[in-house]
N, CA and C atoms as a LAMMPS dump frame, in Angstrom:
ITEM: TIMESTEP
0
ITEM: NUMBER OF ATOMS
411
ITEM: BOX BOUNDS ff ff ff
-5.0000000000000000e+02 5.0000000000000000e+02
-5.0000000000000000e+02 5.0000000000000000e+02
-5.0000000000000000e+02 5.0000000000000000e+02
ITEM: ATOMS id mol type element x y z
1 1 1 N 166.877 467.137 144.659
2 1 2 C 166.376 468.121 143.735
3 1 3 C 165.889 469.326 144.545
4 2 1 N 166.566 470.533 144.138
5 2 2 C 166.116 471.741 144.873
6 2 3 C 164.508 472.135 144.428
7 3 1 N 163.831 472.514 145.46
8 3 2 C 162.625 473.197 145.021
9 3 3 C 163.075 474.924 144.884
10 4 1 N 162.376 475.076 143.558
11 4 2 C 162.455 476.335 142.526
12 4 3 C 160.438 476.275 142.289
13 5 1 N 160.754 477.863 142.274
14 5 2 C 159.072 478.52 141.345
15 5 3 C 158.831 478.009 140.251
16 6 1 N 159.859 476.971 139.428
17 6 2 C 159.509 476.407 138.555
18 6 3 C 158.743 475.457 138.302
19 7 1 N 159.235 474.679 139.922
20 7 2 C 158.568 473.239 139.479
21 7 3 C 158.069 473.059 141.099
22 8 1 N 157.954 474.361 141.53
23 8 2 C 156.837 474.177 142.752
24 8 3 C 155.435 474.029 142.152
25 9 1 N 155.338 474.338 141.308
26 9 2 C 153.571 473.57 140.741
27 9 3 C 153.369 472.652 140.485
28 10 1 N 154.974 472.056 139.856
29 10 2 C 153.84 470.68 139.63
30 10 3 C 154.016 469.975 141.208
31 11 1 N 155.163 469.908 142.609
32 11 2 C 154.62 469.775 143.425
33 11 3 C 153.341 469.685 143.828
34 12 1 N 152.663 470.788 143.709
35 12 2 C 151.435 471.387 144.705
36 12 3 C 150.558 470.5 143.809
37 13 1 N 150.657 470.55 142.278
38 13 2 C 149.405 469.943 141.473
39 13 3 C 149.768 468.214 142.205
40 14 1 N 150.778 467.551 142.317
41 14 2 C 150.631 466.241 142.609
42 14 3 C 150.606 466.077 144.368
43 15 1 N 150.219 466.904 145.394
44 15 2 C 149.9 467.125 146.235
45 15 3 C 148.022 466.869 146.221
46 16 1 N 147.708 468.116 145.369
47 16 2 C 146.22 468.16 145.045
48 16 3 C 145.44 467.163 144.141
49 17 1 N 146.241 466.726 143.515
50 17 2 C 146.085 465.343 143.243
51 17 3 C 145.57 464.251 143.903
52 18 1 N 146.526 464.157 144.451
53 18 2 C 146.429 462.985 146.013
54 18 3 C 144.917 463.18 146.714
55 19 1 N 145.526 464.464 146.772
56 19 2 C 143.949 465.073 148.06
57 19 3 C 142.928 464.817 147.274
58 20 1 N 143.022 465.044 145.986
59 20 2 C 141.286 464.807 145.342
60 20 3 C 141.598 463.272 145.345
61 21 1 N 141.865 462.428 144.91
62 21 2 C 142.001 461.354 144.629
63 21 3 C 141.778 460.417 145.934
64 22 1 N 142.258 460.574 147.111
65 22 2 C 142.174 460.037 148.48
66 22 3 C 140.522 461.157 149.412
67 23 1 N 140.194 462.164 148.86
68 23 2 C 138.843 462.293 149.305
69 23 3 C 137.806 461.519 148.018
70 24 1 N 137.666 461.182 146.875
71 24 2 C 137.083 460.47 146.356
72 24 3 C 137.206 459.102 147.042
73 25 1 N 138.047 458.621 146.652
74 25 2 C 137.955 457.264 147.305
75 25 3 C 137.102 457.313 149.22
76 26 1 N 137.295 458.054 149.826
77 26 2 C 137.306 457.909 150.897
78 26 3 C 135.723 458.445 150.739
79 27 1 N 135.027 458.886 149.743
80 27 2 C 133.791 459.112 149.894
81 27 3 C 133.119 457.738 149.063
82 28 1 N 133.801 457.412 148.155
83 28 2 C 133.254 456.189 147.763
84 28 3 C 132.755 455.018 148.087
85 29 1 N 133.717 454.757 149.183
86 29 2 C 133.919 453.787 149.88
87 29 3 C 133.097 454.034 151.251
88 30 1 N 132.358 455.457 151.433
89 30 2 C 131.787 455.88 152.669
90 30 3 C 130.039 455.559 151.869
91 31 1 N 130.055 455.871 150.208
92 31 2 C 129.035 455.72 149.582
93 31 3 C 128.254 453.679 149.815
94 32 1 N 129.006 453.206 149.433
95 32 2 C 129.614 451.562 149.781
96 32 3 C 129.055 451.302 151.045
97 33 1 N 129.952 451.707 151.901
98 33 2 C 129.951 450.988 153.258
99 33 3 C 128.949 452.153 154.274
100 34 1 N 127.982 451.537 155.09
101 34 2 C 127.015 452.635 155.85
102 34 3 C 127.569 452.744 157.108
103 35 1 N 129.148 452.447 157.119
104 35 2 C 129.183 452.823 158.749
105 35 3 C 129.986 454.281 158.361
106 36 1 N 130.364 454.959 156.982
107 36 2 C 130.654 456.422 157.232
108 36 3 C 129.697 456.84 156.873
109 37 1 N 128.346 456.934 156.662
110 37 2 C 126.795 457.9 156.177
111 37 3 C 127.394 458.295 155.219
112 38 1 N 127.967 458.206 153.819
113 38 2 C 127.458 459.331 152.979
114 38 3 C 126.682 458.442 152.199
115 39 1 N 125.477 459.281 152.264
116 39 2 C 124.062 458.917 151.698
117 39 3 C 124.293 458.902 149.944
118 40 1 N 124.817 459.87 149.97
119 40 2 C 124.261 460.56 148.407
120 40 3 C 126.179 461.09 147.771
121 41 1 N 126.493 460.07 147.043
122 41 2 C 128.165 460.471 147.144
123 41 3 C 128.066 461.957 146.301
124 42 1 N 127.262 461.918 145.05
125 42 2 C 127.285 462.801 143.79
126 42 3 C 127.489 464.131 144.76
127 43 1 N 126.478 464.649 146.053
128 43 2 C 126.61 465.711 146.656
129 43 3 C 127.516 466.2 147.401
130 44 1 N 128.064 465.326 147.977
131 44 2 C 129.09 465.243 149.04
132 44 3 C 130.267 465.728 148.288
133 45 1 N 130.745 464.905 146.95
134 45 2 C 131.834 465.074 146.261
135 45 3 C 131.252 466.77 145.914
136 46 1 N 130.204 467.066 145.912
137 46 2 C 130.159 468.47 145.124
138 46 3 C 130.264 469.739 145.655
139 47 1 N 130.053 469.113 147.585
140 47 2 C 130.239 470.164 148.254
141 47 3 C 131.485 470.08 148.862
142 48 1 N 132.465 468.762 148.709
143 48 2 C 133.693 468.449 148.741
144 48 3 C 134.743 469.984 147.807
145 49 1 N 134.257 470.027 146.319
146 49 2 C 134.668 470.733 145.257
147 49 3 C 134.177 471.721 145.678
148 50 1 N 133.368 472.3 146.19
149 50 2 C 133.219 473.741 146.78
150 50 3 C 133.85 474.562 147.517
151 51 1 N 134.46 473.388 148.101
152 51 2 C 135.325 473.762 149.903
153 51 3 C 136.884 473.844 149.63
154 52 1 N 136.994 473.931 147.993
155 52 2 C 138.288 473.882 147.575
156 52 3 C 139.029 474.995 146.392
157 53 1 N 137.78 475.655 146.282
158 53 2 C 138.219 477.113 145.96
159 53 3 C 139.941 478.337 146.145
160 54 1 N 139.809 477.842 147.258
161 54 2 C 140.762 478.127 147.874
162 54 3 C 142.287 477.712 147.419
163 55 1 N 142.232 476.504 147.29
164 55 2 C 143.258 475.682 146.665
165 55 3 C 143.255 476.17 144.766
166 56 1 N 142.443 476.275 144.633
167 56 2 C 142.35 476.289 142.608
168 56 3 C 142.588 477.619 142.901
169 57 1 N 142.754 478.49 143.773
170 57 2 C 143.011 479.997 143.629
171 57 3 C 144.713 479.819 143.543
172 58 1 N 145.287 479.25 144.555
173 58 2 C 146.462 478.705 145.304
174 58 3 C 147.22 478.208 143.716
175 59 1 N 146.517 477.427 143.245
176 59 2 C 147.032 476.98 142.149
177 59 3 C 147.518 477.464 140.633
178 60 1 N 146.036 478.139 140.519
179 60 2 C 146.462 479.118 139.354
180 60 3 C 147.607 480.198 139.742
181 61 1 N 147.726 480.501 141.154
182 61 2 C 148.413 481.71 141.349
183 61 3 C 150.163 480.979 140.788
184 62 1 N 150.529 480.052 141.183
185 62 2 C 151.958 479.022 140.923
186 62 3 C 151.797 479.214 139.98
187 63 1 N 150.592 478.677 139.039
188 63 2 C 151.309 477.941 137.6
189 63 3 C 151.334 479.319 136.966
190 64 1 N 150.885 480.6 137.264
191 64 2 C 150.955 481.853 136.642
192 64 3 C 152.248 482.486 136.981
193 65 1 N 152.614 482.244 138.482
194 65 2 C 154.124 482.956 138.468
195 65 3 C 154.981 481.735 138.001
196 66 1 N 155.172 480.277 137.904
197 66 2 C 155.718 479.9 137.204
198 66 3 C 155.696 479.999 135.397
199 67 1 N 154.299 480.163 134.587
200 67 2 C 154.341 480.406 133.251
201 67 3 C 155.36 481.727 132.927
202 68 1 N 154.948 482.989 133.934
203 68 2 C 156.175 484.042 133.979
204 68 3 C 157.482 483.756 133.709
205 69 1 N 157.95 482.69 134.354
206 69 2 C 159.189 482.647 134.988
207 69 3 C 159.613 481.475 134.003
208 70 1 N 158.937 480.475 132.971
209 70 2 C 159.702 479.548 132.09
210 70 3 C 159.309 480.251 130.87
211 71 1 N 159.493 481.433 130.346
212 71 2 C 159.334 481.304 128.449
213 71 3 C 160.571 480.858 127.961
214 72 1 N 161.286 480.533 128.443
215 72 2 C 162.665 479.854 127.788
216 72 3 C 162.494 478.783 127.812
217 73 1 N 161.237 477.95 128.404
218 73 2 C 161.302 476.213 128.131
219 73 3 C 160.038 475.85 127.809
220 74 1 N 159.904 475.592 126.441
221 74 2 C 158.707 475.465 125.725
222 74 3 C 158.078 474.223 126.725
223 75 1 N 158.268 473.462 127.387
224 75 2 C 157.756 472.469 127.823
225 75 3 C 157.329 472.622 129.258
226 76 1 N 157.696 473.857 129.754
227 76 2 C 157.611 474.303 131.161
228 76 3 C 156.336 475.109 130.688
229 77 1 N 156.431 475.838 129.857
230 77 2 C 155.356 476.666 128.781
231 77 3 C 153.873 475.602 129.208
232 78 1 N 154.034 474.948 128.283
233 78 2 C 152.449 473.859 128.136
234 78 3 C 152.723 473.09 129.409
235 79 1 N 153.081 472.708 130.004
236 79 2 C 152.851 472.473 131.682
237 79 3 C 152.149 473.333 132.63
238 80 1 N 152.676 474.572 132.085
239 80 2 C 152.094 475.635 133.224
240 80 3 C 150.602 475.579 132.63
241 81 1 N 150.062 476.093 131.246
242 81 2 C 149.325 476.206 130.799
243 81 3 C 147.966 474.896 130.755
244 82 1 N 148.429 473.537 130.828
245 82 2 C 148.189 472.396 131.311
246 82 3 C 147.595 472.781 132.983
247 83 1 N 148.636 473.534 133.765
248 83 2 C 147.8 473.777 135.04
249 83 3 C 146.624 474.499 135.161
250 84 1 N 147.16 475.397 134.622
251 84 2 C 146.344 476.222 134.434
252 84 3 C 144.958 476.063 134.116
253 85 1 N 144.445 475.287 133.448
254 85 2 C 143.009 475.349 132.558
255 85 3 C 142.909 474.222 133.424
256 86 1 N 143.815 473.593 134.216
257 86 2 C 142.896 471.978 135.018
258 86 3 C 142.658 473.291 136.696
259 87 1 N 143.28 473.799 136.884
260 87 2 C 142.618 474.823 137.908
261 87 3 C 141.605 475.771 137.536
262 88 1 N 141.119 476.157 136.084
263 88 2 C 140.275 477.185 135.847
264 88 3 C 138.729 476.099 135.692
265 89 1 N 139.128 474.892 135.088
266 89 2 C 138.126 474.026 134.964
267 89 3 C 137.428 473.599 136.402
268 90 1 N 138.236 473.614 137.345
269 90 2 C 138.227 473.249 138.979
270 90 3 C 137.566 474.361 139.554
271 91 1 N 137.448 475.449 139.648
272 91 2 C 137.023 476.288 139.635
273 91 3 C 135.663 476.981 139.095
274 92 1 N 135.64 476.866 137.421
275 92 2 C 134.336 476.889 137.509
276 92 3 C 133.679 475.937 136.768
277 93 1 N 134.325 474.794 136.941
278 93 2 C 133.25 473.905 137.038
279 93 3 C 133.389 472.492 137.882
280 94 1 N 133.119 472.635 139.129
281 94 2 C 133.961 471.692 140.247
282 94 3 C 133.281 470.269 140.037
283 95 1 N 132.068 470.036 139.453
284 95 2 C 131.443 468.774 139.259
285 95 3 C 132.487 468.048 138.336
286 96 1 N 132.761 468.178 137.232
287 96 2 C 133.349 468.11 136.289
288 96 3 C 135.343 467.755 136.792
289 97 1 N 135.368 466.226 136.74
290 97 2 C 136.868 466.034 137.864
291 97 3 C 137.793 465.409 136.789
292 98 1 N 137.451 464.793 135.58
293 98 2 C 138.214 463.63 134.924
294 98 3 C 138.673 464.556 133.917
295 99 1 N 138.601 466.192 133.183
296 99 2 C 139.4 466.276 132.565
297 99 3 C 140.307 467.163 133.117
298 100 1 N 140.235 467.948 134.213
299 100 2 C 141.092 468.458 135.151
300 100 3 C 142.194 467.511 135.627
301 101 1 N 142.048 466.596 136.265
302 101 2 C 142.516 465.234 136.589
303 101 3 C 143.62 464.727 135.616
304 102 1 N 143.227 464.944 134.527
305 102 2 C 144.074 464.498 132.956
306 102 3 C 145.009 465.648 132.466
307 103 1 N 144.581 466.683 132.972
308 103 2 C 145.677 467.976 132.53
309 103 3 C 146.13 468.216 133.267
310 104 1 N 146.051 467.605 134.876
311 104 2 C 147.32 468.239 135.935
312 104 3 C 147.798 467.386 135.704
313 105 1 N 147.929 465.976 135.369
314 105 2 C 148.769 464.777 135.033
315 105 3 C 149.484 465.38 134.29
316 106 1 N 148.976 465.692 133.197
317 106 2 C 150.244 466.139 131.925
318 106 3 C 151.008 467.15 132.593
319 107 1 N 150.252 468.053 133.521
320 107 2 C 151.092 469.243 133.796
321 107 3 C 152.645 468.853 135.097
322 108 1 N 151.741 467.797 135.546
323 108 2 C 152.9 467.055 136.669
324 108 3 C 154.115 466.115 135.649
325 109 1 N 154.001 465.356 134.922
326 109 2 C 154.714 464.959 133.841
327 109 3 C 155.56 465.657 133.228
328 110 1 N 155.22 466.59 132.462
329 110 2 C 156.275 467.464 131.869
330 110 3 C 156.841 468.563 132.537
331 111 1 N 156.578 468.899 134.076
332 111 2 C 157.067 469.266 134.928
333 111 3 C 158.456 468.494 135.249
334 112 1 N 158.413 467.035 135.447
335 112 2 C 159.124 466.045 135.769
336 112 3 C 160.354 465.805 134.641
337 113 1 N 159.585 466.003 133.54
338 113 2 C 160.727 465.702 132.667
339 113 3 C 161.793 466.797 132.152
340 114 1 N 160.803 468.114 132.42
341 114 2 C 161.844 469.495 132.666
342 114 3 C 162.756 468.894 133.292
343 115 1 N 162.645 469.062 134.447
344 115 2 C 163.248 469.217 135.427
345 115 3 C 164.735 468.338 135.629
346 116 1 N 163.914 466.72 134.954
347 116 2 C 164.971 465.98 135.192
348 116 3 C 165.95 466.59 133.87
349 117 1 N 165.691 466.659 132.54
350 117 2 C 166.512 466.789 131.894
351 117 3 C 167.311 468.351 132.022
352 118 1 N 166.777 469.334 132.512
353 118 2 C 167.558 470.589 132.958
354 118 3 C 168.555 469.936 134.249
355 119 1 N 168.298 469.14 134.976
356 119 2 C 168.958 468.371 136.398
357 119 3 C 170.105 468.173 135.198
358 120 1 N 170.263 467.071 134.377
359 120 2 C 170.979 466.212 133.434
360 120 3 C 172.158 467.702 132.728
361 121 1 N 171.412 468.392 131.953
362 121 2 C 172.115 469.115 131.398
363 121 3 C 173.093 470.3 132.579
364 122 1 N 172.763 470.469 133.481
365 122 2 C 173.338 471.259 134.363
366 122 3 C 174.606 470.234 135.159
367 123 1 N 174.309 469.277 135.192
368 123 2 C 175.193 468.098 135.601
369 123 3 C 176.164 467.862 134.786
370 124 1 N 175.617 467.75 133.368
371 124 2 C 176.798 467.996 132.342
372 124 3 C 177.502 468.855 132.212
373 125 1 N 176.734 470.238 132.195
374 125 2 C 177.95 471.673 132.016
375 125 3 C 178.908 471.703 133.107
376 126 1 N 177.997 471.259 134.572
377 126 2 C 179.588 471.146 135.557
378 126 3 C 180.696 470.217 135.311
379 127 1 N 180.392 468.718 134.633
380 127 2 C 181.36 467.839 134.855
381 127 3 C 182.092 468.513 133.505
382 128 1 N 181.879 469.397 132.56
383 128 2 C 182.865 469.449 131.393
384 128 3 C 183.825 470.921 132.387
385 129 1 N 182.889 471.974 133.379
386 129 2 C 183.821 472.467 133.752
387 129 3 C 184.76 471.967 134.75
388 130 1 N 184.907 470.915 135.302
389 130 2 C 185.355 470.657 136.121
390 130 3 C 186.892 469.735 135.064
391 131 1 N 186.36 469.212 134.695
392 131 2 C 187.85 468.458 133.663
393 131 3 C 188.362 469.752 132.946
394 132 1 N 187.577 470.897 132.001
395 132 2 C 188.447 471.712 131.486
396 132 3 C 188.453 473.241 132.222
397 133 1 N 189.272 472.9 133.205
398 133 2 C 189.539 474.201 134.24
399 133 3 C 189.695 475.479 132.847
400 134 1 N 190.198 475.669 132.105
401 134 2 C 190.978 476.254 131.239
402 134 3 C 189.716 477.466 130.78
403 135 1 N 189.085 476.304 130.426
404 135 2 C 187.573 477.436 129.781
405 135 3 C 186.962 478.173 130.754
406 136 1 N 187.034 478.219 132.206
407 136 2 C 186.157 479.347 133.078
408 136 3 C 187.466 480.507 133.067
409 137 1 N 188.044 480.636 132.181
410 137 2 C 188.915 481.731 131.83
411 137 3 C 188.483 482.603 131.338
């Protein structure tokens, strides 16, 4: 699958995903166990979400030149827009992780299913041009 501005967001969103998801755990488990010190997880995770500004800038900027770039696919549409508000929520309000979390999912999902079914339909228009030479006439 070629990477396109289309569905480089939901990339990056299931990238940032990971990263939040593997620094939670890895603070949790530092909360848990006293041989990594974090004393106090609630803070750590909050100055974790601080230090990530950067990224929710990174993010909105994709899912905005991708929302540009799909009004022809209603489903690329509410994906982008799905990113969108889980990066504006990330942003200003970084405590706040489980409904951000739930709308880059959707936004990584129907990213996926674009994609595969535009993959599908583009696969089809070649194999009908390829049997009827006649029609690229």
């Amino acid at each position: 699958m070629k990477i396109s501005l289309l569905k480089l967001p939901g990339f990056y969103d299931t990238l940032f995903m990971l990263f939040l998801l593997l620094s939670c755990a890895v603070l949790g488990i530092g909360h848990v166990l006293p041989v990594l010190h974090v004393t106090n997880f609630f803070s750590a995770r909050t100055a974790l979400f601080d230090h990530l500004t950067i990224f929710t800038w990174i993010g909105l900027g994709l899912h905005l030149i991708s929302y540009f770039r799909a009004f022809h696919i209603p489903a690329m549409l509410l994906a982008n827009i799905a990113g969108i508000g889980a990066f504006l929520i990330f942003w200003l309000l970084p405590s706040v992780a489980l409904l951000p979390l739930i709308l880059l999912a959707i936004a990584i999902l129907l990213t996926q299913k674009t994609a595969k079914r535009k993959a599908a339909l583009h696969h089809k228009h070649t194999h009908v041009q390829e049997q009827n030479p006649a029609s690229q006439e």
